[in-house]
BATITI-223311 format. One record per residue: residue in one letter; x, z, y negated of N, C-alpha, C, O in turn. Coordinates in steps of 0.001 Angstrom, whole numbers, plus 500000, padded with zeros to 6 digits. Atoms other than C-alpha are relative to their C-alpha. Layout:
N
aXZYXZYXZYXZY;...
END
This chain:
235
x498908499568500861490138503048504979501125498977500071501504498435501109;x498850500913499972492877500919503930500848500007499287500368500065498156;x499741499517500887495801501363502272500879498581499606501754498797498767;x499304501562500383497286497069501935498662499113499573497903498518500339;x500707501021500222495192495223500230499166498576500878499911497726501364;x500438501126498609492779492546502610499907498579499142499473497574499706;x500383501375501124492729489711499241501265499731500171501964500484500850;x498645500562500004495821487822498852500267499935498875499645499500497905;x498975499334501475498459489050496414499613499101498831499334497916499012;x500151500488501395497909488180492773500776498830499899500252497723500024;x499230500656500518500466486477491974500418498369501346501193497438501127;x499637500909499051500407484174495511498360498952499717498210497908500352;x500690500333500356497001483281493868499612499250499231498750498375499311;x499692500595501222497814482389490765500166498283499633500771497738500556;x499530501115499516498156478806490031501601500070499778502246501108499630;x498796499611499918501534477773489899500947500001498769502112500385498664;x499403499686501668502094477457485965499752501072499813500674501785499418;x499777498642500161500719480490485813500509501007500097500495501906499256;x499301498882499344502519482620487739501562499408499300502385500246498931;x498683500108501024505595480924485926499981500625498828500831501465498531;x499806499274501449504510481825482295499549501513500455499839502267499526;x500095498408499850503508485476483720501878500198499981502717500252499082;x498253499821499345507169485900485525500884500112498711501609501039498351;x499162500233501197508544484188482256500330501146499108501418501523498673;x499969498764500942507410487141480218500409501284500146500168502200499359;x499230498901499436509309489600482100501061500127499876501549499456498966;x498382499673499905512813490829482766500455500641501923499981501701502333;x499863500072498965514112490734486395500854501683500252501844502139499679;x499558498504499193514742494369488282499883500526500814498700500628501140;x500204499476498660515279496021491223500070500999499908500524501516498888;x500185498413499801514687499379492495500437500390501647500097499953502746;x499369499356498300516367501105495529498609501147500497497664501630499874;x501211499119499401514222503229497988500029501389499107501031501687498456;x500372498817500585512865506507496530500116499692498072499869500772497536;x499957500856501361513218504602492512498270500685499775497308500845500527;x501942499949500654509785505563490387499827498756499250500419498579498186;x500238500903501360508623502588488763498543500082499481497936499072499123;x501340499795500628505407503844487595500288501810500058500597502293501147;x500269498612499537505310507890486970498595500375499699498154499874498665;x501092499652500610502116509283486644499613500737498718500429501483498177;x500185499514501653500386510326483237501138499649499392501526500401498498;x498748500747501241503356508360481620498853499160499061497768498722499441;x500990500555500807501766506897478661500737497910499600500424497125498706;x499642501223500216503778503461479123499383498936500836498997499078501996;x501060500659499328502035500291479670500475499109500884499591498545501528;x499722501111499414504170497894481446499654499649501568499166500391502420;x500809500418498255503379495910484853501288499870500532502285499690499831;x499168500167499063505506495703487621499648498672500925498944498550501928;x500283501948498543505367491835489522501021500588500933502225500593500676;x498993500233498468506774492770493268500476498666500089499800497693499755;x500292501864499361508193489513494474501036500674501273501523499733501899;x499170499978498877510420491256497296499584501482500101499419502201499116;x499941498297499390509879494909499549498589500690499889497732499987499354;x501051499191500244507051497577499578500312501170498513501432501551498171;x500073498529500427506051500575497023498745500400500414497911499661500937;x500716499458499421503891503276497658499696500921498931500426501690498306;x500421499309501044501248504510495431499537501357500059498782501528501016;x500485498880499550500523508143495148499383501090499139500018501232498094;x500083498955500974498825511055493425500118501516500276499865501970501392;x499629498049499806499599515090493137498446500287500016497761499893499073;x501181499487500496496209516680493885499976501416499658500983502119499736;x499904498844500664494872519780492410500941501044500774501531501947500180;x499117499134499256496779521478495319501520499769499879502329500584500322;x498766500061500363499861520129494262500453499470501154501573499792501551;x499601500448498399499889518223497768500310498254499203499918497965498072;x499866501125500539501028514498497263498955499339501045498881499712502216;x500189500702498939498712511747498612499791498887499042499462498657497878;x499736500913499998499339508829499393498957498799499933498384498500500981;x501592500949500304496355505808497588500496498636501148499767498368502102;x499673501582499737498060502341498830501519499342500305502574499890499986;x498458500853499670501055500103499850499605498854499163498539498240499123;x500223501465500553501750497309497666501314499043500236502368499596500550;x499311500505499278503723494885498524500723498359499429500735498243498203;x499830501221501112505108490982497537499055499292499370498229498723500084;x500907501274500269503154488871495189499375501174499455498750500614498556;x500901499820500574501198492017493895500628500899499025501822501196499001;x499509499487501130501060493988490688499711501435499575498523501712499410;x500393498814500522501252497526489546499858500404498905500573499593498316;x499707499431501126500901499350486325498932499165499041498864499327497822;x500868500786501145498061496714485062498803500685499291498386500238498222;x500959499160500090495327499370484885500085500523498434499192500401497595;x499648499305501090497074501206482040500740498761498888500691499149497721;x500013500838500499498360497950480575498848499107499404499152498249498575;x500995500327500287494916496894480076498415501080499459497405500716498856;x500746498785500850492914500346479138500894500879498716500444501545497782;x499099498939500407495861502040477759499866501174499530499921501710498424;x500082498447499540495398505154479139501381500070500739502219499188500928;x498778499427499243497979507113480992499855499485501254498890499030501869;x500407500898497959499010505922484638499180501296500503499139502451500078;x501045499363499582496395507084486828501054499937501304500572500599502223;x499193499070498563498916507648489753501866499264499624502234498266499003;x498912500914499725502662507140490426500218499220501227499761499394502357;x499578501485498804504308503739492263501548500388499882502178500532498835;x498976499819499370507424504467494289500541499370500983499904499193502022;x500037501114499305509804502060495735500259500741501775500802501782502144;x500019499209498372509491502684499748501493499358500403502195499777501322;x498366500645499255512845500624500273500635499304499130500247499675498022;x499490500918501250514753498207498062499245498785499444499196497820500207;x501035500604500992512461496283495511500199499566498989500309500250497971;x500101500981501145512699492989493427498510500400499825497584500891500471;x501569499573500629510057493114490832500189498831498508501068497999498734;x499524500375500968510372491485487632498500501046498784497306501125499074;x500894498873500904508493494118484565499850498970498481500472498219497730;x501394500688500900506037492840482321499419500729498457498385501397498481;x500878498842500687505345494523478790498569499744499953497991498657499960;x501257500144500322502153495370478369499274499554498741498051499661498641;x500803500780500990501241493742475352500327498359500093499747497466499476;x499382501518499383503069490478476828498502499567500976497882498503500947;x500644500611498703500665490591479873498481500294499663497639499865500452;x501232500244500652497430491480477547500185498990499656499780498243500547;x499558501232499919498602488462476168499489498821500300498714498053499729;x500306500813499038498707486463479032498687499822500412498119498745500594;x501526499962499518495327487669480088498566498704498975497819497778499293;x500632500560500839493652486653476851500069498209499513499356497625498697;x499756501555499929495033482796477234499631499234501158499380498028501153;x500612500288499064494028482743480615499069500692500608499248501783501149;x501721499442499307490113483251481840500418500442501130500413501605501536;x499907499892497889491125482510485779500808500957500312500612501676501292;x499086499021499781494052484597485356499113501762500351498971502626501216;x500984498891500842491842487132483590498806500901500888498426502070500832;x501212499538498930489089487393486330500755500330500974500370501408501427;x499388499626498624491480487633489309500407501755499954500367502725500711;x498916498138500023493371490924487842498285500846499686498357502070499798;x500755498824500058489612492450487144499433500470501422499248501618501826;x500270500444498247488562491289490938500508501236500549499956502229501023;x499448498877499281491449493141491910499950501458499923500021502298500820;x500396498574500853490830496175489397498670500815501053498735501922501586;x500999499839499134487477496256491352500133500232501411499909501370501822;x499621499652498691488375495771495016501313501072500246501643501015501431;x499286498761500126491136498916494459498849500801500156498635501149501317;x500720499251500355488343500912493271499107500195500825498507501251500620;x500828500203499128486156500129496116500932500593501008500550501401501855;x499337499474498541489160500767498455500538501345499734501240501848500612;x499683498574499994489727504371496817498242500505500783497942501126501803;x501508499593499479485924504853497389500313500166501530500344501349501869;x499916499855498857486515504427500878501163500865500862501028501265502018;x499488499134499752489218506318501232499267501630499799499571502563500542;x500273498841500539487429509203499602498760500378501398498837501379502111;x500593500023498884484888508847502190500328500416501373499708501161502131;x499306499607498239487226508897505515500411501316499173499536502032499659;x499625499163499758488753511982503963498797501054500281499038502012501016;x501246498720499566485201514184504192499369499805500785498315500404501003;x501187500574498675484038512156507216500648500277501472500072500848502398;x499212500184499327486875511689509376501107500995500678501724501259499646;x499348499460499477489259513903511521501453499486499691501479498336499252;x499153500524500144492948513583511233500590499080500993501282498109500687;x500119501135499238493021511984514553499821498673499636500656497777499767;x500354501079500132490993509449513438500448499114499245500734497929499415;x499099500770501184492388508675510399501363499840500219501808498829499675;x498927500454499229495728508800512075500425498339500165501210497501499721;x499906500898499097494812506461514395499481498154499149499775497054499617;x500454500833500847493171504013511619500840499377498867500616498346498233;x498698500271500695496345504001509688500598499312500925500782498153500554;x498957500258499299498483503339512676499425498180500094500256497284500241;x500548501023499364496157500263513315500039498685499113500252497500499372;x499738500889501007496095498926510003501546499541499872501943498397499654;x498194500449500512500204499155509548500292499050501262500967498034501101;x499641501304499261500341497243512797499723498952500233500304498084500884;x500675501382500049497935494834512148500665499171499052500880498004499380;x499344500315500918499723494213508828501126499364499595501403498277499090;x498624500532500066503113494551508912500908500093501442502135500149501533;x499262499947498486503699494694513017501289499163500077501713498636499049;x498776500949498973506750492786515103499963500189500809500369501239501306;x500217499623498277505863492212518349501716500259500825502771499772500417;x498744499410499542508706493702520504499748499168501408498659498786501838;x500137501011498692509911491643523952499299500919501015498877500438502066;x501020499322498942507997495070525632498546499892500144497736500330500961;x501407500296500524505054493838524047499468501145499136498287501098498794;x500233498865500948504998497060521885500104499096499028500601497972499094;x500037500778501272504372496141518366500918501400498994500789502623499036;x499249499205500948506794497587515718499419499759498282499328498777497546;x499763499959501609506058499221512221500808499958499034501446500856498485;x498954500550500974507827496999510008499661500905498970498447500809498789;x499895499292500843508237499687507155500722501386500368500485501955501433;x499243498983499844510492502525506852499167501342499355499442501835498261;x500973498815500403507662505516506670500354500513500550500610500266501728;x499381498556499351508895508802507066498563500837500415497430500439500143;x501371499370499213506374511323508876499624500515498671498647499940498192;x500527499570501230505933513100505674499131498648498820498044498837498274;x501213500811500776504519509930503612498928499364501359497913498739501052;x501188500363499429502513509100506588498899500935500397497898500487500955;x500442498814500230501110512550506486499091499737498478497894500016498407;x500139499886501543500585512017502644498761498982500297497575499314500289;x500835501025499372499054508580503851498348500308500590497330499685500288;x501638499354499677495873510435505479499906501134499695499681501981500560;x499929498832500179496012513099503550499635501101500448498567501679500251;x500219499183499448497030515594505667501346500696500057502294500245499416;x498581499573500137499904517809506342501114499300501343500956498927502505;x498461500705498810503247516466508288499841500799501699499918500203502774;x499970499677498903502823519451510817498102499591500702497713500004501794;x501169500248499431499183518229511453500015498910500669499469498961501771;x499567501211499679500301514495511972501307500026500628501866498955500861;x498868500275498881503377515521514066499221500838501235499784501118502293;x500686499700498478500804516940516568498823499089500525498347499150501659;x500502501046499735498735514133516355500634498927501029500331498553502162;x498914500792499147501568511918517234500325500658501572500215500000502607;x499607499893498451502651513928520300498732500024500920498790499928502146;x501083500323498523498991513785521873499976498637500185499717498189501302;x499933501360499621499345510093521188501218499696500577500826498960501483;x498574500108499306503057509723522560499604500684501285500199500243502269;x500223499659498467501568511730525609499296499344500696499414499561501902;x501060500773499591499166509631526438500668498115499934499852497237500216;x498981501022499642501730506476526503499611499015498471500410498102498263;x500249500509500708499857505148523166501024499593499369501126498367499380;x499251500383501323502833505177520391501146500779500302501154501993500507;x498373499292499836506759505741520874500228500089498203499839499259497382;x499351499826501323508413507330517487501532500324500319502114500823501281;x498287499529500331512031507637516287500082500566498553499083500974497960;x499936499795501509513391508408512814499908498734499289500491497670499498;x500986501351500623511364506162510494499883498657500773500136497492500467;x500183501561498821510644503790513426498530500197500602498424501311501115;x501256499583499333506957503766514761499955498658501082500248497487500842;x500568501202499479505799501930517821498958499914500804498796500687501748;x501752499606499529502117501189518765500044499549501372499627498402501533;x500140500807498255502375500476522799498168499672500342497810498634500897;x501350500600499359498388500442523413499370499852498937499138501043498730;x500726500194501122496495499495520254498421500333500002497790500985499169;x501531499448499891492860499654521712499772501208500273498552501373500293;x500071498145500144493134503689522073499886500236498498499054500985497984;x499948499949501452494002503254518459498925500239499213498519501186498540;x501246500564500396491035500944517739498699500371500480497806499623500081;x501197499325499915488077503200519256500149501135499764499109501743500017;x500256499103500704489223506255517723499881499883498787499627500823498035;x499686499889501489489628504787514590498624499193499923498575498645498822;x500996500609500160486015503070515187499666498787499832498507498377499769;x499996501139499887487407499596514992498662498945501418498055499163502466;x500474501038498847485793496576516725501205499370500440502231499813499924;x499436500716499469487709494129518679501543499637499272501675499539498052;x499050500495501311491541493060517808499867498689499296499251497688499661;x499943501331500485492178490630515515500556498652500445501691498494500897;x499403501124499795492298487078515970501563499671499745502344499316500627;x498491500244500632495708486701513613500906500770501306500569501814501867;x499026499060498406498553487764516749500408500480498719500033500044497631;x499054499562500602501057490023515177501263499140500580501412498630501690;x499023500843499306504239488340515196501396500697500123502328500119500682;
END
């Protein structure tokens, strides 16, 4: 399960004229934390280019519970799905903190597509590897315990976006409240605030308000079924 992308952002891909005449065809905007820049079933097509902060994609399910698909982050793009089928958004994107972006109409960035092949293949690539990484989400939720998936989240956000701390704890760079990290493995907040305290008892992970910090990672990484850590240190 994963909810950051493992390809490297669109737009850090791009060559580098390209990603100019994309950008070009936009209009520069920011969004403060809790901002919608995508709502769901909106029938508008435009893209969102991050170039600064996180959002966080999510959908209402039939229970009227929110969960949480993905983090996206600089360099990548939202809202292209429905810019390129034009259908309704298939989830809403919400900014998690304060968020440069520059917005893209959607008949600008069909457009673009149709002048550039390489362009053209990268955004279906990505269309594809999403779709593969809902699949797998859909999977951990009828396979997996909330433990596990917990602990498989916690592992990914610190592999990701860690900061090693001078205790050697690693800090979750992102301001996730328990409730979207609840949403995150879709589960409920009071299920994942008892998660957390068997892991905080067990010396694994100190929390504060929106502060997470992973002290032992390999407890993490054999409940969450990982192999070995990664080469890349966190820094």
């Amino acid at each position: 399960m994963s909810l950051i992308e493992q390809e490297q952002p669109l737009l850090d891909a791009l060559r580098a004229q390209d990603r100019a005449a994309l950008l070009a065809l936009g209009v520069a905007r920011d969004y403060e934390g809790g901002d919608v820049l995508l709502p769901e079933r909106a029938t508008t097509s435009y893209v969102v280019a991050i170039l600064r902060g996180w959002a966080v994609v999510s959908v209402e399910t039939e229970r009227g519970q929110r969960l949480i698909l993905a983090l996206r982050g600089a360099g990548e793009l939202v809202g292209e799905l429905a810019a390129v089928d034009r259908r309704p958004r298939s989830a809403t994107v919400t900014a998690l903190g304060p968020v440069d972006s520059v917005v893209i109409p959607g008949d600008r960035f069909r457009g673009f597509l149709g002048s550039s092949p390489a362009a053209s293949a990268m955004v279906l690539r990505q269309l594809s590897s999403r779709l593969r990484s809902s699949d797998g989400e859909r999977r951990s939720l009828a396979s997996e315990n909330v433990l596990q998936r917990l602990a498989a989240r916690l592992v990914e956000l610190a592999d990701r976006t860690g900061r090693r701390d001078p205790d050697g704890g690693v800090t979750i760079d992102l301001p996730l409240p328990q409730h979207d990290l609840a949403a995150s493995v879709g589960s409920t907040r009071e299920a994942v605030a008892k998660a957390l305290r068997l892991l905080r008892e067990q010396g694994i992970v100190r929390t504060a308000t929106k502060r997470l910090v992973v002290i032992d990672a390999e407890p993490l990484r054999l409940l969450a079924g990982d192999g070995p850590a990664p080469a890349r240190p966190v820094v």
